[in-house]
The first five atom37 places (N, CA, C, CB, O) and aatype in JSON, in Angstrom:
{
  "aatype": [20, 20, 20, 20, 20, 20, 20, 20, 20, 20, 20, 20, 20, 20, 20, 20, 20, 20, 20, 20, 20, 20, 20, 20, 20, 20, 20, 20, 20, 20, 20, 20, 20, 20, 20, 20, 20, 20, 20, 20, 20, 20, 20, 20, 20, 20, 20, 20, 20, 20, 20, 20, 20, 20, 20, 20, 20, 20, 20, 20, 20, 20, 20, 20, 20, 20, 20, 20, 20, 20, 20, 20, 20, 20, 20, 20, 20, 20, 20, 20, 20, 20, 20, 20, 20, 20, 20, 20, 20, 20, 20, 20, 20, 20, 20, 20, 20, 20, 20, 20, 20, 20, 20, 20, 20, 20, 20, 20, 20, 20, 20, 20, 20, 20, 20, 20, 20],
  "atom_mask": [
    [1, 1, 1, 1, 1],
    [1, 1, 1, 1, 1],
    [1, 1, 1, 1, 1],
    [1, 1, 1, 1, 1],
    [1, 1, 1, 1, 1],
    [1, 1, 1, 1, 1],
    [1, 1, 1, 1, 1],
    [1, 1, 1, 1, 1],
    [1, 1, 1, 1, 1],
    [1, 1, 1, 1, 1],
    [1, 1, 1, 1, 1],
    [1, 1, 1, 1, 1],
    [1, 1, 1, 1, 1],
    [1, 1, 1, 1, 1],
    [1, 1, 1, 1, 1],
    [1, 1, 1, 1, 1],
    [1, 1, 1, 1, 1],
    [1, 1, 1, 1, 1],
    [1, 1, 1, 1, 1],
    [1, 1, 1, 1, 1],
    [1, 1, 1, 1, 1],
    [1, 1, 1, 1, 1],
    [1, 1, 1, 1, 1],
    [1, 1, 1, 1, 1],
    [1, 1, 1, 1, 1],
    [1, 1, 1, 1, 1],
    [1, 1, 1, 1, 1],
    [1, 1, 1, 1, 1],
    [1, 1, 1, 1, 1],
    [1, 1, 1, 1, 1],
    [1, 1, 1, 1, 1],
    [1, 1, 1, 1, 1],
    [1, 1, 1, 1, 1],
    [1, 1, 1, 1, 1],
    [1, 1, 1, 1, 1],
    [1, 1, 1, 1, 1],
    [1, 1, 1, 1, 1],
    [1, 1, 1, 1, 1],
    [1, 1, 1, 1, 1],
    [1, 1, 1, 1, 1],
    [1, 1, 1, 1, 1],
    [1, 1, 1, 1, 1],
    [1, 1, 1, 1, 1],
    [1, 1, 1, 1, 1],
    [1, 1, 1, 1, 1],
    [1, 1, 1, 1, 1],
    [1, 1, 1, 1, 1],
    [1, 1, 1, 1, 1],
    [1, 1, 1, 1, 1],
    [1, 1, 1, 1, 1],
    [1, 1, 1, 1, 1],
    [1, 1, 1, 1, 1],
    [1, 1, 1, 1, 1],
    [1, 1, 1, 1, 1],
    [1, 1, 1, 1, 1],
    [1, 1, 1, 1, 1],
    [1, 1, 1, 1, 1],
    [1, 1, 1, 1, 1],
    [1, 1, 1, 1, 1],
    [1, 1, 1, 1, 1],
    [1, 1, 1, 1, 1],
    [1, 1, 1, 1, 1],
    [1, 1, 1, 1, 1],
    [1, 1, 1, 1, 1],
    [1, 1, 1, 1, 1],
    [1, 1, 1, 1, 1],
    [1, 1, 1, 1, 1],
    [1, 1, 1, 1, 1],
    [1, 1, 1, 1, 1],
    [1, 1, 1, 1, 1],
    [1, 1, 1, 1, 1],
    [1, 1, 1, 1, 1],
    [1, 1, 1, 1, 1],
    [1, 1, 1, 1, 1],
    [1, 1, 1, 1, 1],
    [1, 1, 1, 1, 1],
    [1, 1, 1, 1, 1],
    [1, 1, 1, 1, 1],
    [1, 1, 1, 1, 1],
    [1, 1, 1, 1, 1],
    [1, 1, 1, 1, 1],
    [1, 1, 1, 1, 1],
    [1, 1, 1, 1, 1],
    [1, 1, 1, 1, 1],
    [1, 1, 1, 1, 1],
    [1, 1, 1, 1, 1],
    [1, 1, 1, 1, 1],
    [1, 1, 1, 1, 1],
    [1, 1, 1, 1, 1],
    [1, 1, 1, 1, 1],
    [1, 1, 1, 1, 1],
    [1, 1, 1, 1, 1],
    [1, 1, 1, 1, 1],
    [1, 1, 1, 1, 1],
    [1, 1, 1, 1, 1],
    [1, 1, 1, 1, 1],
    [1, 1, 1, 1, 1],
    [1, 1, 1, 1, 1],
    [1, 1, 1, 1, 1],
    [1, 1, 1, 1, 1],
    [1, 1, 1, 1, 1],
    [1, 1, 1, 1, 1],
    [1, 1, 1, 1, 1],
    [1, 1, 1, 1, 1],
    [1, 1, 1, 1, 1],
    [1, 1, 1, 1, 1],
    [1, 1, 1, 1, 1],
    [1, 1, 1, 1, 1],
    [1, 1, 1, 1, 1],
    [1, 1, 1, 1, 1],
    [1, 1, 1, 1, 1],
    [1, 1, 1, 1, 1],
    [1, 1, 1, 1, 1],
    [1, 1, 1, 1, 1],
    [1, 1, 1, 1, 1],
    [1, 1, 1, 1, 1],
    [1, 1, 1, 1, 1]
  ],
  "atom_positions": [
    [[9.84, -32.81, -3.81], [9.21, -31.5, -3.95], [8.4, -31.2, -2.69], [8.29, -31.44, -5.22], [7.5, -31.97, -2.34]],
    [[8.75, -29.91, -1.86], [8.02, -29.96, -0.55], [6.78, -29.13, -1.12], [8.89, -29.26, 0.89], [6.79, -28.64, -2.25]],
    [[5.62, -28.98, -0.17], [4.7, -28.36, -0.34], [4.77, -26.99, 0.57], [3.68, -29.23, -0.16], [5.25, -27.05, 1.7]],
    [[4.3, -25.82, 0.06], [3.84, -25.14, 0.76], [2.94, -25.06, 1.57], [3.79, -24.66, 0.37], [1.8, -25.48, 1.36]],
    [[3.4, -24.37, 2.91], [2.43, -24.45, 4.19], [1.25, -23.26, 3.3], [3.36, -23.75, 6.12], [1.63, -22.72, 2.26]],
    [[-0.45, -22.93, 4.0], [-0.91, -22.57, 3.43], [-1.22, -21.11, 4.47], [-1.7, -23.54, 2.88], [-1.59, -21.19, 5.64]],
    [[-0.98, -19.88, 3.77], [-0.77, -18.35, 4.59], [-2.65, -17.98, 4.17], [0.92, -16.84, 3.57], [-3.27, -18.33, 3.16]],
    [[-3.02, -17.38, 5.06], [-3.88, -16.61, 5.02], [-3.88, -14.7, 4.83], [-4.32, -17.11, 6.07], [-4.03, -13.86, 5.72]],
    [[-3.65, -14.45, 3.15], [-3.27, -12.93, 3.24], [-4.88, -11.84, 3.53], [-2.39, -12.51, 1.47], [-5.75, -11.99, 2.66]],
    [[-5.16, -10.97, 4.54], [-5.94, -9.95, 4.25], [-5.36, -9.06, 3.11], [-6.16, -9.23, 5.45], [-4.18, -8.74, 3.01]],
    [[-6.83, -8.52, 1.87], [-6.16, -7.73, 1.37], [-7.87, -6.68, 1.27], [-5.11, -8.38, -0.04], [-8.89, -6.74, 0.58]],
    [[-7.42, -5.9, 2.26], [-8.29, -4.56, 2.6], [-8.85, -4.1, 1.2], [-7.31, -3.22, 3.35], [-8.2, -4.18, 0.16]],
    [[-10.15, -3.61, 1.33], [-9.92, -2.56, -0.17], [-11.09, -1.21, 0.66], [-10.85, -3.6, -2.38], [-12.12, -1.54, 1.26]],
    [[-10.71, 0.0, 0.55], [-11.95, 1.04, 0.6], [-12.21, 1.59, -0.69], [-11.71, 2.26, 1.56], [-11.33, 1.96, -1.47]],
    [[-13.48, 1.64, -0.91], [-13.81, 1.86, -2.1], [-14.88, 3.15, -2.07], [-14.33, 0.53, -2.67], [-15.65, 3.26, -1.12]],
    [[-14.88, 4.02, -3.03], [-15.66, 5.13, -3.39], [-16.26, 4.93, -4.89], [-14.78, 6.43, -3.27], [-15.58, 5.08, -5.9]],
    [[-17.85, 4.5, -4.88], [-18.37, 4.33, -5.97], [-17.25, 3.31, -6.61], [-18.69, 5.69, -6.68], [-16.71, 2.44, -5.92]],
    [[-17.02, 3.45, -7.68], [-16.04, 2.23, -8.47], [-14.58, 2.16, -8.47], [-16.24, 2.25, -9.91], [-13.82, 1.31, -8.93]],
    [[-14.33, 3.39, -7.79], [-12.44, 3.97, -7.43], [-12.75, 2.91, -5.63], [-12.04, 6.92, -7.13], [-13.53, 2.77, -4.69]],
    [[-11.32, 2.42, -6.25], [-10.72, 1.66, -4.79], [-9.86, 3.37, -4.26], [-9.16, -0.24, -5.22], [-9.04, 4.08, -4.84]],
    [[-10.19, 3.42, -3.63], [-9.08, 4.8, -3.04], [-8.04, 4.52, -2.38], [-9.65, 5.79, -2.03], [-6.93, 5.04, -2.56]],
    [[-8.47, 3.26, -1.19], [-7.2, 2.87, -0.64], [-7.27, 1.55, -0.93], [-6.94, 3.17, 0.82], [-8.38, 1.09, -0.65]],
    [[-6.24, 0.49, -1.56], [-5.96, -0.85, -1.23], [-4.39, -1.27, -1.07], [-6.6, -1.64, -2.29], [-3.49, -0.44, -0.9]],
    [[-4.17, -2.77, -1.15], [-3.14, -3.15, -1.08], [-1.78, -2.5, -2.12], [-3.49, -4.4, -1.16], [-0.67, -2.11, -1.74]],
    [[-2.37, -2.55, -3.64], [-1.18, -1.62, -3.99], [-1.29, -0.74, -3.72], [-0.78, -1.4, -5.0], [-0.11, -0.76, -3.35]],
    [[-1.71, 0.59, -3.39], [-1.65, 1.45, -3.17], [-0.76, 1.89, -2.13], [-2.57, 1.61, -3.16], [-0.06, 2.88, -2.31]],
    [[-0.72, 1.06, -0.79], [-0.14, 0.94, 0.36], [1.27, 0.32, 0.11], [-1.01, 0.17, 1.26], [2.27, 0.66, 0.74]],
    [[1.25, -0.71, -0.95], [2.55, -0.93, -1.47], [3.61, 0.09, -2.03], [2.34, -1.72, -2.38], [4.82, 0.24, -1.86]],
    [[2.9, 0.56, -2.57], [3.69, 1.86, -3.07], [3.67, 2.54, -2.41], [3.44, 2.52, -4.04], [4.51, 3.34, -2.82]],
    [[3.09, 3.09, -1.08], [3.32, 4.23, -0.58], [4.63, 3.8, 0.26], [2.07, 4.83, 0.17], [5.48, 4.66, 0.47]],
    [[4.78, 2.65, 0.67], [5.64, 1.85, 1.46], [7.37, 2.03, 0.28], [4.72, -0.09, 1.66], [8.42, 2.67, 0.21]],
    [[6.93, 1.43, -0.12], [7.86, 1.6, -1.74], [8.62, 3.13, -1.79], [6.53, 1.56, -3.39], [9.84, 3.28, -1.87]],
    [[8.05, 3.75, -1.76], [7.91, 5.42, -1.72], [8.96, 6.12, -0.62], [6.22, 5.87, -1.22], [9.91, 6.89, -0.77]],
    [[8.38, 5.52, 0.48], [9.01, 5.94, 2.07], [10.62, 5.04, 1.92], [7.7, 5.12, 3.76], [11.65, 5.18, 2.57]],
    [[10.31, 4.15, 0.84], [12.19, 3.82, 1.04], [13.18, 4.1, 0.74], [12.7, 3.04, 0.82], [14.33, 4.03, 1.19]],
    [[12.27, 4.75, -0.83], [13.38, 5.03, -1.62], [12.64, 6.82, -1.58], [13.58, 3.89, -3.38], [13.6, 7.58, -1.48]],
    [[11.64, 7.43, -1.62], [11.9, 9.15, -1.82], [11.87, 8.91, -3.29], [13.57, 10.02, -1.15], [12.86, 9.59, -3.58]],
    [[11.49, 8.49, -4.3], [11.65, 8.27, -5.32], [10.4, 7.52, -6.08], [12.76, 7.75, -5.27], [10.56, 6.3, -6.11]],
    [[8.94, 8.1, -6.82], [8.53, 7.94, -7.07], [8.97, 6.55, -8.57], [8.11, 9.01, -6.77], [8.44, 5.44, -8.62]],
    [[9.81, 6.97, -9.39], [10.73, 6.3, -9.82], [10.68, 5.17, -9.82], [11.55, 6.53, -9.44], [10.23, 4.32, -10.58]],
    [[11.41, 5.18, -8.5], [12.51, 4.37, -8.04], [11.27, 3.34, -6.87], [14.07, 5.54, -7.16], [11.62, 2.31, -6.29]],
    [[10.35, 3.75, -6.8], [9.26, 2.99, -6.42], [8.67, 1.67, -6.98], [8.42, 3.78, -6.47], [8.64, 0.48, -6.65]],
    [[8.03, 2.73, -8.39], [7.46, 1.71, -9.45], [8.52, 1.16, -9.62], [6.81, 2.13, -10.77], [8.19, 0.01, -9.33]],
    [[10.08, 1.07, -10.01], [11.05, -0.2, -10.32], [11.13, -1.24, -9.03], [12.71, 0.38, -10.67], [11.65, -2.35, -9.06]],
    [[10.61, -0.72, -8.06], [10.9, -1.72, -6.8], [9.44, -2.51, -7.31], [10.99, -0.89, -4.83], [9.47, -3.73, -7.44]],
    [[8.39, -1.87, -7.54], [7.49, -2.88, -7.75], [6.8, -3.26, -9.04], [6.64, -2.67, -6.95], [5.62, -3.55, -9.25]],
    [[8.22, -3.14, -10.16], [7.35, -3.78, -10.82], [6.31, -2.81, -12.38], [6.46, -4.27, -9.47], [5.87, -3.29, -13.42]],
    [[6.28, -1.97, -12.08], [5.15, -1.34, -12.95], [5.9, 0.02, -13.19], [3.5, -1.18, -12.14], [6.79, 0.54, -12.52]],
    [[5.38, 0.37, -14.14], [5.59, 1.92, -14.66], [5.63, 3.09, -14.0], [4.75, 2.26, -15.42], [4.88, 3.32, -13.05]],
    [[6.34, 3.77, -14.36], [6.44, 5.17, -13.84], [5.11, 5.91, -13.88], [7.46, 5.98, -14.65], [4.73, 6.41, -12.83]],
    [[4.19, 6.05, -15.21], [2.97, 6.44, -15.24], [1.71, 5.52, -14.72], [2.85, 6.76, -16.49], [0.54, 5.82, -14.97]],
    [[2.09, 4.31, -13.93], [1.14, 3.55, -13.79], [1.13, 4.12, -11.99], [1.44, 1.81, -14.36], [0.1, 4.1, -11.3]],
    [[2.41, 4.56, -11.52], [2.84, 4.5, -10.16], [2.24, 5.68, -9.97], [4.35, 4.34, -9.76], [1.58, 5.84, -8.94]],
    [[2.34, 6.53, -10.75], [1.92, 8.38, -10.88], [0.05, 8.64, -10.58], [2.35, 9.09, -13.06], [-0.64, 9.34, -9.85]],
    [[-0.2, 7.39, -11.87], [-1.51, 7.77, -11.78], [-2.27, 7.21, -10.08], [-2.24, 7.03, -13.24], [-3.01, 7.94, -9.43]],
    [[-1.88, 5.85, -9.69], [-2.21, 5.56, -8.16], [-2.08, 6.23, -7.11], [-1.7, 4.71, -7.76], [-2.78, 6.3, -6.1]],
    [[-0.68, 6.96, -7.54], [-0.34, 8.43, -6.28], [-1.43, 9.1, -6.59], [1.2, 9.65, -6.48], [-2.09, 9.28, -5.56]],
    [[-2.15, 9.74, -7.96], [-2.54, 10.97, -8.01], [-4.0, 10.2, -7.13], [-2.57, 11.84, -9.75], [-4.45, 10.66, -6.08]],
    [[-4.57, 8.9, -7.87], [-5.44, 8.97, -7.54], [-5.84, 9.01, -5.92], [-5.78, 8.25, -8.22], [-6.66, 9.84, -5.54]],
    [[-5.26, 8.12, -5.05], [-4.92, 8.24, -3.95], [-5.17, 9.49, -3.45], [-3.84, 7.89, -3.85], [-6.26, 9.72, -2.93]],
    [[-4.17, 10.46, -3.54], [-4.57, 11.77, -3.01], [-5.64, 12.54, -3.28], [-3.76, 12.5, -3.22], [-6.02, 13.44, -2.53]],
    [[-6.38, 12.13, -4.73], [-7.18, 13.11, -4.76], [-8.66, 12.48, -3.8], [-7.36, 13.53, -6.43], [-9.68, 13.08, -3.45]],
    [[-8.31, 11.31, -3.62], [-9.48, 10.47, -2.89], [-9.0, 10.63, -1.2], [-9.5, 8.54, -3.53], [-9.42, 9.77, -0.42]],
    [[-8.45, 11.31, -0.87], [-7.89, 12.12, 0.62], [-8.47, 13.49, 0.85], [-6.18, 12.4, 0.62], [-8.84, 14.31, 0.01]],
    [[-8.45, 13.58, 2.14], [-9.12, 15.38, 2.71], [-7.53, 15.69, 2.7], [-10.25, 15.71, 4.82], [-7.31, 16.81, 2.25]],
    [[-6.13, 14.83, 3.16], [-5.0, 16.14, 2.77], [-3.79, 14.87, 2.0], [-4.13, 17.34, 4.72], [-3.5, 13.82, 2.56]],
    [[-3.43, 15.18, 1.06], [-2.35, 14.18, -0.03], [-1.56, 13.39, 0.78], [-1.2, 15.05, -1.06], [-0.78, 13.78, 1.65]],
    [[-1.87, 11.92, 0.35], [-0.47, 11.13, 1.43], [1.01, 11.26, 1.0], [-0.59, 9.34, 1.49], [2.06, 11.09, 1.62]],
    [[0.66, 11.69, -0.51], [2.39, 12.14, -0.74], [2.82, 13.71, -1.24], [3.05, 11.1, -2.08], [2.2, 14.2, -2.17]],
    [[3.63, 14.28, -0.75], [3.91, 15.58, -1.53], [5.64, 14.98, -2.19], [3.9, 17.34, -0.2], [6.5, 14.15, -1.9]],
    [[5.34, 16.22, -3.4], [6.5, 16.02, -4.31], [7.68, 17.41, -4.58], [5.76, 15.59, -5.76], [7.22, 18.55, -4.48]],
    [[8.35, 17.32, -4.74], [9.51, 18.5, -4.96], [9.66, 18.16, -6.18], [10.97, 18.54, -4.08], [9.68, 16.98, -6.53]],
    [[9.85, 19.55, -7.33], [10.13, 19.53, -8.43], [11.59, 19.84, -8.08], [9.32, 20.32, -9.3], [12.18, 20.46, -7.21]],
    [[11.98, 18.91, -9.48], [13.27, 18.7, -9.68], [14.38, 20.03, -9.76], [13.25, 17.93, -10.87], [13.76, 21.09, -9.77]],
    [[15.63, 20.15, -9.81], [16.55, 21.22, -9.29], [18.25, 20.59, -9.19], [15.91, 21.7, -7.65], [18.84, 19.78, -9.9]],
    [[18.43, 20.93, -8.69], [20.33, 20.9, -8.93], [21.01, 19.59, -8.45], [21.22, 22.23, -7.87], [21.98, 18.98, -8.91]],
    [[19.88, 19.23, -6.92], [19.86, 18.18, -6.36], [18.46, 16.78, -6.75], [19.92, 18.81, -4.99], [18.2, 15.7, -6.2]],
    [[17.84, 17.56, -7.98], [16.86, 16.56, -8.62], [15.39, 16.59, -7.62], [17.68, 14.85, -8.64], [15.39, 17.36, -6.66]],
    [[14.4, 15.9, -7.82], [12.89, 16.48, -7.29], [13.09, 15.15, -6.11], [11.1, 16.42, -8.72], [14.2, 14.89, -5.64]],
    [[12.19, 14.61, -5.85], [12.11, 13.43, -5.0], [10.56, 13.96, -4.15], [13.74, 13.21, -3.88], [10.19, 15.11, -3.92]],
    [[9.96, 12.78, -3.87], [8.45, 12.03, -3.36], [8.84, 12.22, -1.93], [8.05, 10.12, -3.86], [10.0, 11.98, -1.58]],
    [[7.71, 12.73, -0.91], [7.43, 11.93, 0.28], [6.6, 11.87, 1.07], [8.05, 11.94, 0.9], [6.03, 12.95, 1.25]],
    [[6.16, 10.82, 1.82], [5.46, 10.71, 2.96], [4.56, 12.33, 3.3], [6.65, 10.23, 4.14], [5.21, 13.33, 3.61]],
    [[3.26, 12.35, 3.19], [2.73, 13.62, 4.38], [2.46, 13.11, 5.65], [1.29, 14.42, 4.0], [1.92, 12.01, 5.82]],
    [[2.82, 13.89, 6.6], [2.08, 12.94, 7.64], [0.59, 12.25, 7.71], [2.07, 13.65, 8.72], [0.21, 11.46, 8.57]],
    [[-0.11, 12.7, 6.65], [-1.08, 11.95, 6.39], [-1.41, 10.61, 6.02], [-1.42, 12.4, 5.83], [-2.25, 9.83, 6.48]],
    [[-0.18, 10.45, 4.64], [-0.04, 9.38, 4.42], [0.67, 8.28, 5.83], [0.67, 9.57, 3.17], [0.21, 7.18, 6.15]],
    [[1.57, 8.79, 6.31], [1.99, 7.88, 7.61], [1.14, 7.84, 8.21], [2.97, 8.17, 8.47], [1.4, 6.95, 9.02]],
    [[-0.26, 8.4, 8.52], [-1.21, 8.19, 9.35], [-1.78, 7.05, 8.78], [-2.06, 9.27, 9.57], [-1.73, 6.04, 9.48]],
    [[-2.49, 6.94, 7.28], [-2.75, 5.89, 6.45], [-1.9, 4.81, 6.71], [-2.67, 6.24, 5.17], [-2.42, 4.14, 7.6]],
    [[-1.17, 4.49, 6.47], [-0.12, 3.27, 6.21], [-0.16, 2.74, 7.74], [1.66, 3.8, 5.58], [-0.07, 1.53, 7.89]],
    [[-0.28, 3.55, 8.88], [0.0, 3.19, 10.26], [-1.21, 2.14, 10.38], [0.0, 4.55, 11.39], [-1.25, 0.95, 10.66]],
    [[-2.17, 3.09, 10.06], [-3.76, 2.65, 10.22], [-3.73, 1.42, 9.39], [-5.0, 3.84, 9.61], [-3.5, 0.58, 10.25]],
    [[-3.81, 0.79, 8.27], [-4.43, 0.07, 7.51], [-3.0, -0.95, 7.85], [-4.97, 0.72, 5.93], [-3.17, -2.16, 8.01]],
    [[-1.98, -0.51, 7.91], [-1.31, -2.1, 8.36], [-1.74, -2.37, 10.21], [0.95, -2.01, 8.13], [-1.69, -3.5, 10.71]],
    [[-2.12, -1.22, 10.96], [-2.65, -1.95, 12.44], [-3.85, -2.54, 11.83], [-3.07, -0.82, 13.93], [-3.88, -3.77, 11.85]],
    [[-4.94, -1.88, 11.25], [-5.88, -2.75, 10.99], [-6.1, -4.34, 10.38], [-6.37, -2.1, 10.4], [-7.02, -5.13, 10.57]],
    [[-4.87, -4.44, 9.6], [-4.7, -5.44, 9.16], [-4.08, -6.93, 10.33], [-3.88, -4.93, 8.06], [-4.32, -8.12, 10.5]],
    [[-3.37, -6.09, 10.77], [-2.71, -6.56, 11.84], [-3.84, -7.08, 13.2], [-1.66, -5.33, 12.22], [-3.93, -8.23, 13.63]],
    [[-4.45, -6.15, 13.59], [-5.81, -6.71, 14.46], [-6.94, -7.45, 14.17], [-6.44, -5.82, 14.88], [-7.69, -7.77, 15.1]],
    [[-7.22, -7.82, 12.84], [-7.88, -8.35, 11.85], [-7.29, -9.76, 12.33], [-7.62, -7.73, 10.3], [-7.78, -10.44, 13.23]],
    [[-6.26, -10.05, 11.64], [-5.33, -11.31, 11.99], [-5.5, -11.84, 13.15], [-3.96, -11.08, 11.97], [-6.12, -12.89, 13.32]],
    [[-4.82, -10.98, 14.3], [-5.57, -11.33, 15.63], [-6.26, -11.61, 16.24], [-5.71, -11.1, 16.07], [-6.13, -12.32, 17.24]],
    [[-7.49, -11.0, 15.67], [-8.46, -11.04, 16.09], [-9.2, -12.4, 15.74], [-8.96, -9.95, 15.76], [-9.94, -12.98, 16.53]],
    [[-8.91, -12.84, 14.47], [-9.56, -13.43, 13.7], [-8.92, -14.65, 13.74], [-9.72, -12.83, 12.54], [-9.41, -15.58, 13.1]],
    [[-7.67, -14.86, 14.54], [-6.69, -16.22, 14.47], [-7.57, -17.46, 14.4], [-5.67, -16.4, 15.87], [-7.25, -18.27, 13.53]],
    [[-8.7, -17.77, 15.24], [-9.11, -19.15, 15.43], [-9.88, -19.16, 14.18], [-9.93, -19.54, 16.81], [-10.06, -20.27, 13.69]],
    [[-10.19, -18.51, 13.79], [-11.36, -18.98, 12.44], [-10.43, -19.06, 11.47], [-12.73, -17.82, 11.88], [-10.57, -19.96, 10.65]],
    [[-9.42, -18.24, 11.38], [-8.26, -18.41, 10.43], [-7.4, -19.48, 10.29], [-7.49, -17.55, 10.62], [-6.82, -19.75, 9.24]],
    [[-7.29, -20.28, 11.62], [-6.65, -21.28, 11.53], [-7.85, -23.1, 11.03], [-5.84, -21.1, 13.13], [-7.46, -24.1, 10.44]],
    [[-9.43, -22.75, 11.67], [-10.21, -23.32, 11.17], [-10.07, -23.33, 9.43], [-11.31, -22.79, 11.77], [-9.77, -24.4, 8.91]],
    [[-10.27, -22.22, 8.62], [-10.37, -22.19, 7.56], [-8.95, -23.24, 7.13], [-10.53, -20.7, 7.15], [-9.17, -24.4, 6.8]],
    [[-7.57, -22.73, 7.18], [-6.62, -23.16, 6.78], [-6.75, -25.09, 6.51], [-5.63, -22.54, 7.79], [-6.49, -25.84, 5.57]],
    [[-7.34, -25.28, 8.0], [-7.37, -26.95, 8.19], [-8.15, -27.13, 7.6], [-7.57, -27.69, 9.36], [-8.85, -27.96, 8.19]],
    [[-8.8, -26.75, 6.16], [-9.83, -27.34, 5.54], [-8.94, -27.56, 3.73], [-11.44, -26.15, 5.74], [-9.35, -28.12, 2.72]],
    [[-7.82, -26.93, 3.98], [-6.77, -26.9, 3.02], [-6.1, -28.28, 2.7], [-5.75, -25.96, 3.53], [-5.61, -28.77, 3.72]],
    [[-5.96, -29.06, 1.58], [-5.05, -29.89, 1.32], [-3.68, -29.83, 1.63], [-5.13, -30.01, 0.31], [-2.93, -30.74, 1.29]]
  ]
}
């Protein structure tokens, strides 16, 4: 039985009073979102409900100055989710941030790890 090596995950959260507005799922799904255009078809990629995926979109946007996702009601060719450029501004931002975090932070990150079994 091999062991797993041991990963160090950041998981961001911004918070307003007791609403996380932006975190990791949130960003999951918006990611989720941008693949498939399919709010849907999101929550089945990750896992959770259609009304569980709905309510994180709504909340999300309403915790934004402009919505990271707009939606098309359905029609001949059906509705479908996407990206505002806002939200791609979000998602750009919080995975560089995450990303420079890491970087930044490599030697203490790798200190911590070596204290791991």
């Amino acid at each position: 039985m091999s062991v797993s090596k041991p990963q160090l995950r950041l998981r961001m959260r911004v918070t307003v009073d007791d609403t996380i507005a932006i975190g990791p799922g949130k960003i999951a799904l918006l990611e989720a979102l941008d693949e498939t255009r399919s709010i849907t078809a999101a929550a089945k990629a990750l896992g959770m409900s259609y009304r569980r995926a709905w309510a994180l979109i709504d909340e999300l946007n309403r915790s934004l100055k402009q919505p990271a996702v707009v939606t098309a009601v359905g029609g001949a060719q059906g509705g479908g989710s996407e990206l505002s450029p806002s939200g791609r501004q979000l998602l750009a931002l919080y995975r560089g941030i995450e990303a420079e975090a890491q970087t930044h932070c490599r030697p203490q990150i790798q200190r911590l790890l070596k204290l791991l079994a």
